[in-house]
N, C-alpha and C positions, 0 to 999 in steps of 0.2 A: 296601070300595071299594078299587080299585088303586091302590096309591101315584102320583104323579107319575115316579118313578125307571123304577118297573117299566111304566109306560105309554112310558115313553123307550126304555128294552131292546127293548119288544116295536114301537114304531116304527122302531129302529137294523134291527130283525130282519127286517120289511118290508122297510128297504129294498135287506137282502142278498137275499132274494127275487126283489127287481123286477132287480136287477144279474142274477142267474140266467134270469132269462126271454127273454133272446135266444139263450143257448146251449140253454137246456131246449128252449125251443119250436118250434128246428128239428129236434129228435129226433123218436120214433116216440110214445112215452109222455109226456104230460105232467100229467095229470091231478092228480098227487100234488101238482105245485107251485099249481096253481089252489086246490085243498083248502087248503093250507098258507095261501096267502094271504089267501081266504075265511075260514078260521077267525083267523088275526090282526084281520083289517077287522073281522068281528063284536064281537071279545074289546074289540077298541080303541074303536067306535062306542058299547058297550054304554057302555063306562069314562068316554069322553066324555061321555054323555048324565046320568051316574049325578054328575060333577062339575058340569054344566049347572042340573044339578033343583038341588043344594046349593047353588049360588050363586042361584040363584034364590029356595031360601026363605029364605037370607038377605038376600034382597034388596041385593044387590051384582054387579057383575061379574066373571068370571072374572078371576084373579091373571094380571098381565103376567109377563115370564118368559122358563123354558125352555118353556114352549106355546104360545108367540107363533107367528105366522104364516111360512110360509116366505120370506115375501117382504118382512118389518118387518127394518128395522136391528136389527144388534146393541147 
């Protein structure tokens, strides 16, 4: 299962992606950045759902945190 850390890196790495996608998107080729971000969404949703099941069969909710929501207080 992916650490919490490396689930962070690969969210930070999103969202230098999305920062790229108003200069990418007015260019000719952009395909590679959709792919890129595509394969993150996937790697990430998988991670999430693989943490979801776990809290689940232990019957608890997920740990508050660094995976809180972007819109909860610090």
């Amino acid at each position: 299962m992916m650490t919490w850390e490396n689930m962070q890196e690969r969210l930070v790495r999103l969202s230098v992606l999305a920062e790229e996608l108003g200069t990418v998107a007015a260019g000719p080729v952009t395909t590679w950045l959709y792919r890129e971000i595509e394969t993150e969404c996937a790697l990430l949703a998988t991670a999430a759902g693989e943490y979801i099941d776990e809290c689940e069969r232990l019957d608890r909710p997920p740990a508050a945190g660094p995976l809180r929501g972007a819109g909860d207080a610090a």
